[in-house]
N, C-alpha and C positions, 0 to 999 in steps of 0.2 A: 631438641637437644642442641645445647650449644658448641662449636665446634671451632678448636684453636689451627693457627697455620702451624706449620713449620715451620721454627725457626733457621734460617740457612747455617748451614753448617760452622762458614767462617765463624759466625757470630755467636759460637756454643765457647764459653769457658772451655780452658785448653783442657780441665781435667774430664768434663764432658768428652769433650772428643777423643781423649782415652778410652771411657767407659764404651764410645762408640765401636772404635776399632775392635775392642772386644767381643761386642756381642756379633760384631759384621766374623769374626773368626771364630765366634760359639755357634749364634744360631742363623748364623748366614745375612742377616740385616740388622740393624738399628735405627732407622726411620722414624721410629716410633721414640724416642731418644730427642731427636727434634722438637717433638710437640712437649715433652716433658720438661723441656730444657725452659719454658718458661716462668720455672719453678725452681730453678737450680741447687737451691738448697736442699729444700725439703728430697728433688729428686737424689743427690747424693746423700741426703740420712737415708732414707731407701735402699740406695747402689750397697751403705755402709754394712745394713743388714742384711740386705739381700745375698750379695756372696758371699757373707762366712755362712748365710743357711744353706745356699745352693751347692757350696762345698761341703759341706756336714752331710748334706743327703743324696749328693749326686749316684745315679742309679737306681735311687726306691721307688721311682716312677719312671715308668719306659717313657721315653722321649716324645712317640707317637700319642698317647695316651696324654702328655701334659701337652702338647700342640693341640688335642681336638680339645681338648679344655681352653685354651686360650682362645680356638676357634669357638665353640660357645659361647662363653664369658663376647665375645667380639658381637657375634649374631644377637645378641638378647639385647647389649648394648646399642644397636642400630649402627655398626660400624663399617658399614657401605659395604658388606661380606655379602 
């Protein structure tokens, strides 16, 4: 499987580095932000959907429960877990 670097942070569009600080004050990191940033468009149409869904539903899923799921999804994928 092919495997992108990090992009360094400096080098993240400022609005990325928004999107960063966010998730570093939601779910504790953003790192993963990095690698997505090589994509910065498509990853903000994403960013675009992804919060008004995550805000629509925040709470229908316990926290723990959507973490072992991205822990999965991570494990099947070969994500050095």
């Amino acid at each position: 499987m092919a495997h992108l670097r990090p992009i360094p942070f400096e080098q993240i569009p400022s609005y990325l580095q928004n999107v960063m600080h966010a998730y570093d004050d939601e779910l504790g990191g953003s790192g993963f932000v990095q690698v997505l940033a090589h994509a910065p468009e498509v990853f903000k149409r994403f960013i675009d959907f992804y919060f008004d869904l995550e805000l629509q539903t925040r709470g229908a899923v316990d926290g723990q429960i959507t973490e072992l799921a991205r822990l999965m999804v991570a494990r099947q994928n070969n994500c050095g877990l």
